[in-house]
mmCIF entry with sequence, helices, sheets and N, C-alpha, C, O atoms, coordinates in Angstrom:
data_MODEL
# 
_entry.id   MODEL 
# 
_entity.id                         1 
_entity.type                       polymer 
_entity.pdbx_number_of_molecules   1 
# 
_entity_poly.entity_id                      1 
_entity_poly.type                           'polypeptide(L)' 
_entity_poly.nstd_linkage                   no 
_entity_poly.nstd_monomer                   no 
_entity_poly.pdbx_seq_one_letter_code       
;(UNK)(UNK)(UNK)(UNK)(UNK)(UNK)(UNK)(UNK)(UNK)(UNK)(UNK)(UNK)(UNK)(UNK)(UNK)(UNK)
(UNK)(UNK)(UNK)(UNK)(UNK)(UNK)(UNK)(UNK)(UNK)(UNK)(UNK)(UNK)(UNK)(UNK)(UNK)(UNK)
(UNK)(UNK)(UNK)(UNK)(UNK)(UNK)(UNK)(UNK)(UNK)(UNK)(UNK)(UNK)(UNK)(UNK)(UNK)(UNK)
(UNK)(UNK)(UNK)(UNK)(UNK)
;
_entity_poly.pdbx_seq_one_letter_code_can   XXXXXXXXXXXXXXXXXXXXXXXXXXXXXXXXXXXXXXXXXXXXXXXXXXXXX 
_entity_poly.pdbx_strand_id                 A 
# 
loop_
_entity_poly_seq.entity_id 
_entity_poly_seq.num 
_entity_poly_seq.mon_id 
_entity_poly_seq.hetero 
1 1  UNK n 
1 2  UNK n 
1 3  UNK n 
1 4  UNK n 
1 5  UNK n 
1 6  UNK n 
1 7  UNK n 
1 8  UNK n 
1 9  UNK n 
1 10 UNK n 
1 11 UNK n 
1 12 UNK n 
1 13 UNK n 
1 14 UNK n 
1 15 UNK n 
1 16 UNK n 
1 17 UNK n 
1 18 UNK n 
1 19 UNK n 
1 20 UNK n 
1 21 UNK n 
1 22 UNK n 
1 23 UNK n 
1 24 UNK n 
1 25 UNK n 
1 26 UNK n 
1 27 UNK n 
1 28 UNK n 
1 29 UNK n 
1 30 UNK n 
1 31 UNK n 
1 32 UNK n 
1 33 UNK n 
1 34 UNK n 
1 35 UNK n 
1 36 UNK n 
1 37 UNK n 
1 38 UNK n 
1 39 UNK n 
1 40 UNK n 
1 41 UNK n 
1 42 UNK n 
1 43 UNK n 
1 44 UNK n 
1 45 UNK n 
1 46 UNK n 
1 47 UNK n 
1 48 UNK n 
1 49 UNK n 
1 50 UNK n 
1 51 UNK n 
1 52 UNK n 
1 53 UNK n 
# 
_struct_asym.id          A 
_struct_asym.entity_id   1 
# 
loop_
_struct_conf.conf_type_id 
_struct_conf.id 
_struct_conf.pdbx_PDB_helix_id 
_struct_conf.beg_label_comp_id 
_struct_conf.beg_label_asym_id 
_struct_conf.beg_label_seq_id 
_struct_conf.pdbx_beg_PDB_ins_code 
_struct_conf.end_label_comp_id 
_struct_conf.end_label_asym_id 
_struct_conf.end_label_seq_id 
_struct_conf.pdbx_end_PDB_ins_code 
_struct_conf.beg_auth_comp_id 
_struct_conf.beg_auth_asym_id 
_struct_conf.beg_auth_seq_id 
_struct_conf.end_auth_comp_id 
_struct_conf.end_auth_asym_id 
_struct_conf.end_auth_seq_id 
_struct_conf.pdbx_PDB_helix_class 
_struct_conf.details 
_struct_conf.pdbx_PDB_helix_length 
HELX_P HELX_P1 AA1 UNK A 24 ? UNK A 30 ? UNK A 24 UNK A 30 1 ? 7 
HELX_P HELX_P2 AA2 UNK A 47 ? UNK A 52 ? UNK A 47 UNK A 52 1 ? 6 
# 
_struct_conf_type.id          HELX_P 
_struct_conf_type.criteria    ? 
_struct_conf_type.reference   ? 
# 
_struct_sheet.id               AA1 
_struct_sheet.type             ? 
_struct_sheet.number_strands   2 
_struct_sheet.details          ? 
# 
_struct_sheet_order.sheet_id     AA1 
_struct_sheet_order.range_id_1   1 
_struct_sheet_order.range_id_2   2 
_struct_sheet_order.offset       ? 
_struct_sheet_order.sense        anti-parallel 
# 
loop_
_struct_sheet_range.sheet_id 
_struct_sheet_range.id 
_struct_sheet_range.beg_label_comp_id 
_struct_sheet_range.beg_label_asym_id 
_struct_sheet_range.beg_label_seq_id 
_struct_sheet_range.pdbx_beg_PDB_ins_code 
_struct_sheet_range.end_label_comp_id 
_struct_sheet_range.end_label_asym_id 
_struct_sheet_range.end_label_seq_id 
_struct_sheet_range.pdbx_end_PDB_ins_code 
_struct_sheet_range.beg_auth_comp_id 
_struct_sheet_range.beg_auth_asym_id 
_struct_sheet_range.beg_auth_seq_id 
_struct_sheet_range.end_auth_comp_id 
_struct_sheet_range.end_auth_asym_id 
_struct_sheet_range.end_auth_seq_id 
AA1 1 UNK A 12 ? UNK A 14 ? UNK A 12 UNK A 14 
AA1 2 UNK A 20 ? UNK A 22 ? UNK A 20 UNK A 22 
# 
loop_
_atom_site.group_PDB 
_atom_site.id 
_atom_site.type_symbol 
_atom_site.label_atom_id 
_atom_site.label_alt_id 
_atom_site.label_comp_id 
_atom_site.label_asym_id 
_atom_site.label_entity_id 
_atom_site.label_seq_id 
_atom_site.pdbx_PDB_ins_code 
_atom_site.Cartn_x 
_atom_site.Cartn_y 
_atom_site.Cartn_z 
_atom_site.occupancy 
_atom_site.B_iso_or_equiv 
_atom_site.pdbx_formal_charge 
_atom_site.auth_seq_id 
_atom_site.auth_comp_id 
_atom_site.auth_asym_id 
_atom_site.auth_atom_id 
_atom_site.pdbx_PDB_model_num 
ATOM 1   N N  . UNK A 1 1  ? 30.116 145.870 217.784 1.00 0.00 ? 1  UNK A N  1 
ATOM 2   C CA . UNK A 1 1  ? 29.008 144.993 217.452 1.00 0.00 ? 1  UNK A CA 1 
ATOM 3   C C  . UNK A 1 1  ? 29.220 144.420 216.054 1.00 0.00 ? 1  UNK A C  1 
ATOM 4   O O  . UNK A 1 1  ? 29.748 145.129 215.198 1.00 0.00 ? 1  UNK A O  1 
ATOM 5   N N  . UNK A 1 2  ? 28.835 143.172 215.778 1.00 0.00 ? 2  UNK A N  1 
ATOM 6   C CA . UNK A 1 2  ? 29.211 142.236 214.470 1.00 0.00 ? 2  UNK A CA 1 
ATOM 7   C C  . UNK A 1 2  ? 28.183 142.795 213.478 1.00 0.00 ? 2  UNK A C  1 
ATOM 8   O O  . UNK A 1 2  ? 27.053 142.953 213.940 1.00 0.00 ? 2  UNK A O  1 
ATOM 9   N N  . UNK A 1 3  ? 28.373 143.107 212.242 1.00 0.00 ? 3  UNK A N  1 
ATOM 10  C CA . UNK A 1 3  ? 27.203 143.283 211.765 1.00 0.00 ? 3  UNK A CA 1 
ATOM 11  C C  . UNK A 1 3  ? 26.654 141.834 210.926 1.00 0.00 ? 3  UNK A C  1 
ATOM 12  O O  . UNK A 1 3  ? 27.386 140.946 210.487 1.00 0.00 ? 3  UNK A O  1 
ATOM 13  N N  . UNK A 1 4  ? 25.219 141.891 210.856 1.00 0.00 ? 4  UNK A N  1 
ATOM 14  C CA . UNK A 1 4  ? 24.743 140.762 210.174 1.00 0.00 ? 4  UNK A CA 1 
ATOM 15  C C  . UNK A 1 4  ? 24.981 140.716 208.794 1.00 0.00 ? 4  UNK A C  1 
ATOM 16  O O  . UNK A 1 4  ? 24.786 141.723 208.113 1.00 0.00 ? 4  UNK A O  1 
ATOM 17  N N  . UNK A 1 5  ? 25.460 139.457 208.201 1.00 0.00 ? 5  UNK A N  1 
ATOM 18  C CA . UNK A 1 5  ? 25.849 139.338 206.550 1.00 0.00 ? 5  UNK A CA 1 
ATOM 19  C C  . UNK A 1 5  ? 24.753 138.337 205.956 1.00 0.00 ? 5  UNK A C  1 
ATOM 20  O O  . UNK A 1 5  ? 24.680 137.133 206.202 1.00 0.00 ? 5  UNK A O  1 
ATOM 21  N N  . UNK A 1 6  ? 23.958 139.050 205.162 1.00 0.00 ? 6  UNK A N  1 
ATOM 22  C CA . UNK A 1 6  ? 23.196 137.677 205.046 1.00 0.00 ? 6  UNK A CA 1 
ATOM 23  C C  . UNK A 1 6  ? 23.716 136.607 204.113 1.00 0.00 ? 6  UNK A C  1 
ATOM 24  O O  . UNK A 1 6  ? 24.782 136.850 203.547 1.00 0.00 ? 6  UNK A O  1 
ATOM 25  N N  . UNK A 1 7  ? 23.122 135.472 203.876 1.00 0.00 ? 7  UNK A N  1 
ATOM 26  C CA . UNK A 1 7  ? 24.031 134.265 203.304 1.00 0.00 ? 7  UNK A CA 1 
ATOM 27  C C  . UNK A 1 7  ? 23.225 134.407 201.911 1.00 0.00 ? 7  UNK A C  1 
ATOM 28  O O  . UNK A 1 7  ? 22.004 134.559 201.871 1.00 0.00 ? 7  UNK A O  1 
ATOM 29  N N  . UNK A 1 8  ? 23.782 134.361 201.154 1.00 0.00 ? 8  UNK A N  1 
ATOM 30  C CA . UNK A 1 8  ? 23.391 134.083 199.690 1.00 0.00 ? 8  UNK A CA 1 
ATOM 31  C C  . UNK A 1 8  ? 24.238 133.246 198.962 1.00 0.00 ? 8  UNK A C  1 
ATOM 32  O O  . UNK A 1 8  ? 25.355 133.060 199.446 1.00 0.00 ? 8  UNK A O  1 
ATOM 33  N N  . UNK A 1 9  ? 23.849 132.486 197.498 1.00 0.00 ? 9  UNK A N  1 
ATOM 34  C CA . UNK A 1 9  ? 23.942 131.737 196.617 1.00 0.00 ? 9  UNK A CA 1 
ATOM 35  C C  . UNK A 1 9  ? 25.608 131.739 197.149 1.00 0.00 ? 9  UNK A C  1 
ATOM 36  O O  . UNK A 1 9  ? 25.943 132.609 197.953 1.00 0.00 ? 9  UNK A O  1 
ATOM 37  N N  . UNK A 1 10 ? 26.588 130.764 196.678 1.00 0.00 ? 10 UNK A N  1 
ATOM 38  C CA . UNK A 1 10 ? 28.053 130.738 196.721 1.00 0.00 ? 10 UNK A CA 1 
ATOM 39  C C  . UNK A 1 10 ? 28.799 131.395 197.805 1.00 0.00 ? 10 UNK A C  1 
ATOM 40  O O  . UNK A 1 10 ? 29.906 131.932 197.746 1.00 0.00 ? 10 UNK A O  1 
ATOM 41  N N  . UNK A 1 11 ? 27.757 131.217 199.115 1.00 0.00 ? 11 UNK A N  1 
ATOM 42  C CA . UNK A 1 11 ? 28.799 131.798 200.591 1.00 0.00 ? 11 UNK A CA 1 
ATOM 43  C C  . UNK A 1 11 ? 28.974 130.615 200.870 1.00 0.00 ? 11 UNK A C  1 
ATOM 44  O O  . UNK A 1 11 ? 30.181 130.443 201.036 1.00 0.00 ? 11 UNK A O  1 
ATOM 45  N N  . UNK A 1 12 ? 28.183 129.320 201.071 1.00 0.00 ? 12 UNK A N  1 
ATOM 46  C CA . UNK A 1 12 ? 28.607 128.085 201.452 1.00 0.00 ? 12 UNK A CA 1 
ATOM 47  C C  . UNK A 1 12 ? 28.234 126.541 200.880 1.00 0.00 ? 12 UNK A C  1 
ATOM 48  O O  . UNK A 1 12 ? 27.283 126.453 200.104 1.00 0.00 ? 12 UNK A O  1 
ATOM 49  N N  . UNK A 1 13 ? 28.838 125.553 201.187 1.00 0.00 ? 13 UNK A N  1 
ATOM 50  C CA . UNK A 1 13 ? 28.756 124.391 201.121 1.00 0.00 ? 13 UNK A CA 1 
ATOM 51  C C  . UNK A 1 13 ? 28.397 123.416 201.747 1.00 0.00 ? 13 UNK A C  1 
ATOM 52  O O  . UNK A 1 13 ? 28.886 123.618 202.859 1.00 0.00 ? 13 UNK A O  1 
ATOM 53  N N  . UNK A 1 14 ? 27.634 122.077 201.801 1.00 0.00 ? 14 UNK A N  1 
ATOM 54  C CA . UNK A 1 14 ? 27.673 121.524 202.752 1.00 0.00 ? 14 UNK A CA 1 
ATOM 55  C C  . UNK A 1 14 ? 28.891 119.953 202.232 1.00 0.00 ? 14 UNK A C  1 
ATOM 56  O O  . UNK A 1 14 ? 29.025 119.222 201.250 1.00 0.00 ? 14 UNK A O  1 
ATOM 57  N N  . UNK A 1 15 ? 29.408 120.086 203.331 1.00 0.00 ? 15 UNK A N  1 
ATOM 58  C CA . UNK A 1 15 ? 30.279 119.242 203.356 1.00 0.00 ? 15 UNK A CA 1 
ATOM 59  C C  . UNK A 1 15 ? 29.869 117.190 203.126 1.00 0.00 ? 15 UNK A C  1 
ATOM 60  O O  . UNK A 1 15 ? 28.697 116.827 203.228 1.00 0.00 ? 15 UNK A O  1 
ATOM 61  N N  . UNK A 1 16 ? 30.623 116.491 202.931 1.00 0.00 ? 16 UNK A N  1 
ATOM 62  C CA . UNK A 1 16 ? 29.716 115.554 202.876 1.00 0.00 ? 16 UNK A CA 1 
ATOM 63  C C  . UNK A 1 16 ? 29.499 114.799 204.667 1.00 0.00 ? 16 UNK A C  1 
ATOM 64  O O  . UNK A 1 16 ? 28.768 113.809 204.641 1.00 0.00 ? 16 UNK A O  1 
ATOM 65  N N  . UNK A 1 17 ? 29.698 114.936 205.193 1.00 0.00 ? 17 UNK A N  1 
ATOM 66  C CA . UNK A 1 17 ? 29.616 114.927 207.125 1.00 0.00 ? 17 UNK A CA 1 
ATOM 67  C C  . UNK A 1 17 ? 28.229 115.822 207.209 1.00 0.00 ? 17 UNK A C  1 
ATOM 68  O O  . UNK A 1 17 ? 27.509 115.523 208.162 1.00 0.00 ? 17 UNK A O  1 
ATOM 69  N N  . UNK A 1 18 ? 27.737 116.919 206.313 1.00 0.00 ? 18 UNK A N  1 
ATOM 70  C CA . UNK A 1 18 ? 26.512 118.180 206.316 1.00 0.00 ? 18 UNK A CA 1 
ATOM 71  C C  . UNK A 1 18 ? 26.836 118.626 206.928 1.00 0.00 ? 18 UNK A C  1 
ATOM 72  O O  . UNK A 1 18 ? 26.075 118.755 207.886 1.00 0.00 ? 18 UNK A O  1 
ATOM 73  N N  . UNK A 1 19 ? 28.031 119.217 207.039 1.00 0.00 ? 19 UNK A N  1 
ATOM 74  C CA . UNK A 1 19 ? 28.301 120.819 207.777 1.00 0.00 ? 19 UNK A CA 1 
ATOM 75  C C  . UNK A 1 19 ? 28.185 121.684 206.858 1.00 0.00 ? 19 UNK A C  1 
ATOM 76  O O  . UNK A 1 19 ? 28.263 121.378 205.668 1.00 0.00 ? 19 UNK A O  1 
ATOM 77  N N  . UNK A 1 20 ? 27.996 122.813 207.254 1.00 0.00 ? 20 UNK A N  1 
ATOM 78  C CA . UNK A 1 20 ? 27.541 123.819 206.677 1.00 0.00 ? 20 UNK A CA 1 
ATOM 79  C C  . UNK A 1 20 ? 29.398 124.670 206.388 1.00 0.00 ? 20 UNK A C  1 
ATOM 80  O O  . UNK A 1 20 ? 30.065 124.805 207.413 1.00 0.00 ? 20 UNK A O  1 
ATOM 81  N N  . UNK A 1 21 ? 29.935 125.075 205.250 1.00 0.00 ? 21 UNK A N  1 
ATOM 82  C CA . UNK A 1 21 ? 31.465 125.547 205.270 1.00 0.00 ? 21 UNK A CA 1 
ATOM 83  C C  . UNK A 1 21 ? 31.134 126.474 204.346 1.00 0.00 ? 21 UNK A C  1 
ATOM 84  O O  . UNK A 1 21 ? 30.586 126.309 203.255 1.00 0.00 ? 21 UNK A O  1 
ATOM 85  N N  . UNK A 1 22 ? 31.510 127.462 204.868 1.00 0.00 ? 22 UNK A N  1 
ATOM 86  C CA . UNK A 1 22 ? 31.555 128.908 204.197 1.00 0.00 ? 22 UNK A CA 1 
ATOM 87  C C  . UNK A 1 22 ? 32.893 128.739 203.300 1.00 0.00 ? 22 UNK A C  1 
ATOM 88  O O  . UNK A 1 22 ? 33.800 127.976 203.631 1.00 0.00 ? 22 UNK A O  1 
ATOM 89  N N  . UNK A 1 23 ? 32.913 129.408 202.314 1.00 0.00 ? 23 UNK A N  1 
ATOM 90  C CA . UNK A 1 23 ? 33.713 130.223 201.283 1.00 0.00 ? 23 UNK A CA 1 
ATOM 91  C C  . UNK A 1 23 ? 33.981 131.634 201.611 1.00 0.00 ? 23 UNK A C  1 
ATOM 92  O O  . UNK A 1 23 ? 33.516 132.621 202.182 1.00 0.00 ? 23 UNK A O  1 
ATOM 93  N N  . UNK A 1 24 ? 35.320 131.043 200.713 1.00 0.00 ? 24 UNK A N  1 
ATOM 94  C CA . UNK A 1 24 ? 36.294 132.403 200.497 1.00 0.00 ? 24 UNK A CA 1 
ATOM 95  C C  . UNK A 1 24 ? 35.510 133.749 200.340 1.00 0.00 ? 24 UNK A C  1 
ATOM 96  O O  . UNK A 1 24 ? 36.032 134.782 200.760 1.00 0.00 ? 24 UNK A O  1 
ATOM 97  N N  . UNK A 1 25 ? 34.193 133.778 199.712 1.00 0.00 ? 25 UNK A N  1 
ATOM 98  C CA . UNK A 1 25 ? 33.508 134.624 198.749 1.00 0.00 ? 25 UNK A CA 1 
ATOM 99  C C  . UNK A 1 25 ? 32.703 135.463 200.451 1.00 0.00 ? 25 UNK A C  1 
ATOM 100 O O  . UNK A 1 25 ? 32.596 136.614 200.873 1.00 0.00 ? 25 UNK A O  1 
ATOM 101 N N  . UNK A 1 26 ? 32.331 134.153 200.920 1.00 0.00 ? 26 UNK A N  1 
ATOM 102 C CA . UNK A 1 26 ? 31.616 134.838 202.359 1.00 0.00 ? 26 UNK A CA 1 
ATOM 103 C C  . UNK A 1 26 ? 32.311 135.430 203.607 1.00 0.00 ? 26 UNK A C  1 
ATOM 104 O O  . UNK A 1 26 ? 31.723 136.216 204.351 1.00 0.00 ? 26 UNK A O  1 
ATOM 105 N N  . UNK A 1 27 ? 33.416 135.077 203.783 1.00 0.00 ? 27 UNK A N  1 
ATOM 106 C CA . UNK A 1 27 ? 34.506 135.596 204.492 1.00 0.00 ? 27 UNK A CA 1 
ATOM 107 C C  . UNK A 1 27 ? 34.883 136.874 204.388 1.00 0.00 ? 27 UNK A C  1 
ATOM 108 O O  . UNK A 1 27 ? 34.576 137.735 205.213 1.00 0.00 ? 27 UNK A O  1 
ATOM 109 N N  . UNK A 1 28 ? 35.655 137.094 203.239 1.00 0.00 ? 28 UNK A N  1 
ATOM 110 C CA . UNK A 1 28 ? 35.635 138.686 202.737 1.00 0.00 ? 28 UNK A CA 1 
ATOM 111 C C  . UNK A 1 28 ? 34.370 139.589 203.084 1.00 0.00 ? 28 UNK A C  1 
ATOM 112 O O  . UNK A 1 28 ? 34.415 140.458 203.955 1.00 0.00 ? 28 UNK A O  1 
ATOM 113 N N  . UNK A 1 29 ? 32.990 139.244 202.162 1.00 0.00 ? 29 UNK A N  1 
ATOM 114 C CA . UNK A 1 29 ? 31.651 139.693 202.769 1.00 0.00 ? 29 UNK A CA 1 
ATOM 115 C C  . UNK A 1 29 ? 31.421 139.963 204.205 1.00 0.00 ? 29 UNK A C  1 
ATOM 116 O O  . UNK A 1 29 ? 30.786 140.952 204.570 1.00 0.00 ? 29 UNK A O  1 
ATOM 117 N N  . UNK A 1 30 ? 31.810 139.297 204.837 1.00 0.00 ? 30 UNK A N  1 
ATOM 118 C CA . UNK A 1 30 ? 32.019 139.547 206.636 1.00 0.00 ? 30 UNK A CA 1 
ATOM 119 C C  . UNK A 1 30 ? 32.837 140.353 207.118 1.00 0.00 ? 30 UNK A C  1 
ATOM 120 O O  . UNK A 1 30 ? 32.631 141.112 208.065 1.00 0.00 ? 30 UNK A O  1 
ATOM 121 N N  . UNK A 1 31 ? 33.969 140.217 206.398 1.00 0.00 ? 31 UNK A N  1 
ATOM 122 C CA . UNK A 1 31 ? 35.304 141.542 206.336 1.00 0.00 ? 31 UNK A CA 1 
ATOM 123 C C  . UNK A 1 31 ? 36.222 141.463 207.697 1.00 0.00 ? 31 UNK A C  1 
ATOM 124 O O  . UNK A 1 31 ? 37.223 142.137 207.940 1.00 0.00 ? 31 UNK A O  1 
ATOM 125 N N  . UNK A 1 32 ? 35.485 140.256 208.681 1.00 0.00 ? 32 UNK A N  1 
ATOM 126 C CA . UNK A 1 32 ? 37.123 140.027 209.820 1.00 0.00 ? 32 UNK A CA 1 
ATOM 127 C C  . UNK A 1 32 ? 37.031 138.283 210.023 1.00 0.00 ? 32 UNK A C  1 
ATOM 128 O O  . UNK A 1 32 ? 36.070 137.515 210.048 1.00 0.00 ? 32 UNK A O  1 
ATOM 129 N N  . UNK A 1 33 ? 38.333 138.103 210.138 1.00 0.00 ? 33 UNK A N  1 
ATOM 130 C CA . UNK A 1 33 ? 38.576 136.857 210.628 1.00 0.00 ? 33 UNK A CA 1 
ATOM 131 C C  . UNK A 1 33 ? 38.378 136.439 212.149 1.00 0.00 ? 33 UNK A C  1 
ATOM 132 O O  . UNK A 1 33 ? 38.775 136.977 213.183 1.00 0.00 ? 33 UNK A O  1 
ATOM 133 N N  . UNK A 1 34 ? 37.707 135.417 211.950 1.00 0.00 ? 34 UNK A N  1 
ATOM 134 C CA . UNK A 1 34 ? 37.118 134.874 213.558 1.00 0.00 ? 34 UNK A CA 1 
ATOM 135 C C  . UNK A 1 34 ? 38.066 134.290 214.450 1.00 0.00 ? 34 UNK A C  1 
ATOM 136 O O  . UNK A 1 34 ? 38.110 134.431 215.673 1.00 0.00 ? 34 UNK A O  1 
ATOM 137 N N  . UNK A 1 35 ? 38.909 133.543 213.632 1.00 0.00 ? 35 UNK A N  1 
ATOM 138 C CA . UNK A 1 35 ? 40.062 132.662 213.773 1.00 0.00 ? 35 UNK A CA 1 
ATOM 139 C C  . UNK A 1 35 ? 39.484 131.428 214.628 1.00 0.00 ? 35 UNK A C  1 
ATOM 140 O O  . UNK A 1 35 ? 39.884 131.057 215.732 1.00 0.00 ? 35 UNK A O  1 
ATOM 141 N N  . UNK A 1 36 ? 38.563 130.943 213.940 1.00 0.00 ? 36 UNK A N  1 
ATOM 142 C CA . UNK A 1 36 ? 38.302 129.771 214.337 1.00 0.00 ? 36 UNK A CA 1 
ATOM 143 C C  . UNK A 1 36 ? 38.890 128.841 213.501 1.00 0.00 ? 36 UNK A C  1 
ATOM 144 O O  . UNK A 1 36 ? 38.271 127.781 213.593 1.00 0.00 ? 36 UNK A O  1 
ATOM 145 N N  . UNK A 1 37 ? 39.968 128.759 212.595 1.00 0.00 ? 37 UNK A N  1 
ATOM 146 C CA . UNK A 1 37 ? 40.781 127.943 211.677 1.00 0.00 ? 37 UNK A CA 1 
ATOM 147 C C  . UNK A 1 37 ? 39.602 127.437 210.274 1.00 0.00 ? 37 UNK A C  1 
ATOM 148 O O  . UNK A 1 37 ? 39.499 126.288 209.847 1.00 0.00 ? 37 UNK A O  1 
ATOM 149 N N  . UNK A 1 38 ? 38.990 128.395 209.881 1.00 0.00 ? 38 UNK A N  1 
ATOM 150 C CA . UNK A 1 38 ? 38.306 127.783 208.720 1.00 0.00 ? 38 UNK A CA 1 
ATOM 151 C C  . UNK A 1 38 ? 38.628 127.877 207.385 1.00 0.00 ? 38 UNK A C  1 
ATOM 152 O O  . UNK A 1 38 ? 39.062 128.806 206.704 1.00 0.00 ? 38 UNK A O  1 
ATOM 153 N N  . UNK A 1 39 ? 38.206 126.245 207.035 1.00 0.00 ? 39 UNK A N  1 
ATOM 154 C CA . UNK A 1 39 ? 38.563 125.753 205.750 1.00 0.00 ? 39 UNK A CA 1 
ATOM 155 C C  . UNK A 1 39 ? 39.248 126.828 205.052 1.00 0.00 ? 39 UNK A C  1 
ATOM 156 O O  . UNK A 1 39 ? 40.452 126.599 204.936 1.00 0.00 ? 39 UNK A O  1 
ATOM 157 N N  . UNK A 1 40 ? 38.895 127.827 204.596 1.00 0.00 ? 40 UNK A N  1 
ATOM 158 C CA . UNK A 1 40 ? 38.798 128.737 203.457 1.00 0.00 ? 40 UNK A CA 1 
ATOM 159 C C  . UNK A 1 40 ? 38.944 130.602 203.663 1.00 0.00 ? 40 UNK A C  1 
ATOM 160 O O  . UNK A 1 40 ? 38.424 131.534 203.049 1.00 0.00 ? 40 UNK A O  1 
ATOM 161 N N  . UNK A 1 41 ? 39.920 130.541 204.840 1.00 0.00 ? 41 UNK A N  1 
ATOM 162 C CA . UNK A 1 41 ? 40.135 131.704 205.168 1.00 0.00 ? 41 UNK A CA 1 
ATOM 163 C C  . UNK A 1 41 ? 41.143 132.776 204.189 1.00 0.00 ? 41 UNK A C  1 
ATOM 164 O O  . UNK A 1 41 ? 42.359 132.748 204.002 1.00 0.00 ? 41 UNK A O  1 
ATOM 165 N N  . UNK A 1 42 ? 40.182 133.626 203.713 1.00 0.00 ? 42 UNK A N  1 
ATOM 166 C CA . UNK A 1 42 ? 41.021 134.271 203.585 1.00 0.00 ? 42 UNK A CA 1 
ATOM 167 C C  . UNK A 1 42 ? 42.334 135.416 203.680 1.00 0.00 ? 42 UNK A C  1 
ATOM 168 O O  . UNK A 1 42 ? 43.161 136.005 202.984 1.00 0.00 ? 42 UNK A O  1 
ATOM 169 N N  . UNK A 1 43 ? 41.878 135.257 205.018 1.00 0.00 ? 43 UNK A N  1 
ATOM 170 C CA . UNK A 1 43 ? 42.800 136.113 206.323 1.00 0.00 ? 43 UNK A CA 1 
ATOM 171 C C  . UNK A 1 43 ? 44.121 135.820 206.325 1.00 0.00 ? 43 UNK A C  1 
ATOM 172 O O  . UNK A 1 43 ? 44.982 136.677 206.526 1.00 0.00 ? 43 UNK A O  1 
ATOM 173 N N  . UNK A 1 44 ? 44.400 134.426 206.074 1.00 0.00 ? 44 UNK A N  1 
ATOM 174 C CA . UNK A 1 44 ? 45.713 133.904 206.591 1.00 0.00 ? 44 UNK A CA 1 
ATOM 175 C C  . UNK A 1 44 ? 46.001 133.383 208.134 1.00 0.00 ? 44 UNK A C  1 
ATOM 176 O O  . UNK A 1 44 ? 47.085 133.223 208.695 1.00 0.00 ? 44 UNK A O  1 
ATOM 177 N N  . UNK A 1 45 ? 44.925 133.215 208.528 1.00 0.00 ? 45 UNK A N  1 
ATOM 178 C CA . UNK A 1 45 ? 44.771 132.665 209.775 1.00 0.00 ? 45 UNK A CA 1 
ATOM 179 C C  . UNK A 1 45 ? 45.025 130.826 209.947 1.00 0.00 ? 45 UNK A C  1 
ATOM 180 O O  . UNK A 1 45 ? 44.569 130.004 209.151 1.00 0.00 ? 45 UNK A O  1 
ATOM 181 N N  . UNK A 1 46 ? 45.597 130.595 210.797 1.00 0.00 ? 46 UNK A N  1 
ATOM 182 C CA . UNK A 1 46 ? 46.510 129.637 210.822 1.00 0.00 ? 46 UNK A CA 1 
ATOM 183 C C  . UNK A 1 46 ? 46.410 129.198 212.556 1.00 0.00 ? 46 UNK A C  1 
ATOM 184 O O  . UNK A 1 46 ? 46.750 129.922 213.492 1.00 0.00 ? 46 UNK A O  1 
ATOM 185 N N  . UNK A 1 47 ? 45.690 127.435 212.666 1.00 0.00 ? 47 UNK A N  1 
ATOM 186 C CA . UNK A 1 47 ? 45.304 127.270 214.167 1.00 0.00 ? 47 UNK A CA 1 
ATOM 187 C C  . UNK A 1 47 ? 46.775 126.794 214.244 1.00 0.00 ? 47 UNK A C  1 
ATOM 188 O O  . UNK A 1 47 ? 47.629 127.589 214.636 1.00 0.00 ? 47 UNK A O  1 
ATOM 189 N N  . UNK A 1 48 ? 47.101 125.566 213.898 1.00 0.00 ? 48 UNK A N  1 
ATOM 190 C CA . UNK A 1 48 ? 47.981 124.877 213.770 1.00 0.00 ? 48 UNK A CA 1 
ATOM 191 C C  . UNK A 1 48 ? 49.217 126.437 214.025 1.00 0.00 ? 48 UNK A C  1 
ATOM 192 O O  . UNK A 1 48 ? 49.793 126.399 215.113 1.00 0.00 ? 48 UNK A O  1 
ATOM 193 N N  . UNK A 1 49 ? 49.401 127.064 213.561 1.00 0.00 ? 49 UNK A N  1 
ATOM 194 C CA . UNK A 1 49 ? 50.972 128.642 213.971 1.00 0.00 ? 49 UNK A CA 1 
ATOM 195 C C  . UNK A 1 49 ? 50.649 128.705 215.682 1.00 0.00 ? 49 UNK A C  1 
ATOM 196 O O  . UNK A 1 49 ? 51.563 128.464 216.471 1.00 0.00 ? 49 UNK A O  1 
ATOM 197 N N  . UNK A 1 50 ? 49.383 129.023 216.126 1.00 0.00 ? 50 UNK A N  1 
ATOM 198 C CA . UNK A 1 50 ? 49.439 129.383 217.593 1.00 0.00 ? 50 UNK A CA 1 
ATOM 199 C C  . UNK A 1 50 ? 49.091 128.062 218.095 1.00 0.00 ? 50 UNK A C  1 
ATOM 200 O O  . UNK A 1 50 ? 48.821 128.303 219.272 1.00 0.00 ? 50 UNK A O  1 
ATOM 201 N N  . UNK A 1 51 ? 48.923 126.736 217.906 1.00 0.00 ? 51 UNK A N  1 
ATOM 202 C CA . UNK A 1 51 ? 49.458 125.879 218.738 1.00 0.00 ? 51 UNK A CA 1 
ATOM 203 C C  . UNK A 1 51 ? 51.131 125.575 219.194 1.00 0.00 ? 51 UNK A C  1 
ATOM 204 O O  . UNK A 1 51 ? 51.665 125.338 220.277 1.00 0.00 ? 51 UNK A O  1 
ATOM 205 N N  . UNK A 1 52 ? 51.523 125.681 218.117 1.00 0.00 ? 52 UNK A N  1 
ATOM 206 C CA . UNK A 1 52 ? 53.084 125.391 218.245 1.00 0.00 ? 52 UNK A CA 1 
ATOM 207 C C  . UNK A 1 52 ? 53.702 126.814 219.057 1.00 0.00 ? 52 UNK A C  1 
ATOM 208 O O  . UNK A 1 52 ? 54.866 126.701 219.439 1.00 0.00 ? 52 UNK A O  1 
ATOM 209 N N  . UNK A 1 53 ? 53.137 127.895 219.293 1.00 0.00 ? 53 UNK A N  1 
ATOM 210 C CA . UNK A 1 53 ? 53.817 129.116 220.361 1.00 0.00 ? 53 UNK A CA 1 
ATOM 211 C C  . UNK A 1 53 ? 54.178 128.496 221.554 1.00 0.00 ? 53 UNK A C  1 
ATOM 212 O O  . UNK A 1 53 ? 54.681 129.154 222.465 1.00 0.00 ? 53 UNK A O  1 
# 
């Protein structure tokens, strides 16, 4: 089960499109990678590596 992280000051941004983009700072705080290829992973997760398999 995921646990809930709540969002505070410097987890995200809104982009100028207004998406909502998490930071590096909130990622870690969550502690696993989703691998949905976001902006600011600090995982090292990479969409673009498992397209080219």
């Amino acid at each position: 089960m995921k646990k809930y992280v709540p969002i505070e000051e410097g987890d995200y941004y809104l982009t100028p499109e207004g998406y909502r983009c998490f930071t590096e700072q909130y990622h870690l705080k969550r502690g696993y990678c989703c691998e949905s290829g976001c902006r600011h992973c600090p995982y090292g997760f990479n969409k673009e590596k498992l397209k080219k398999k």
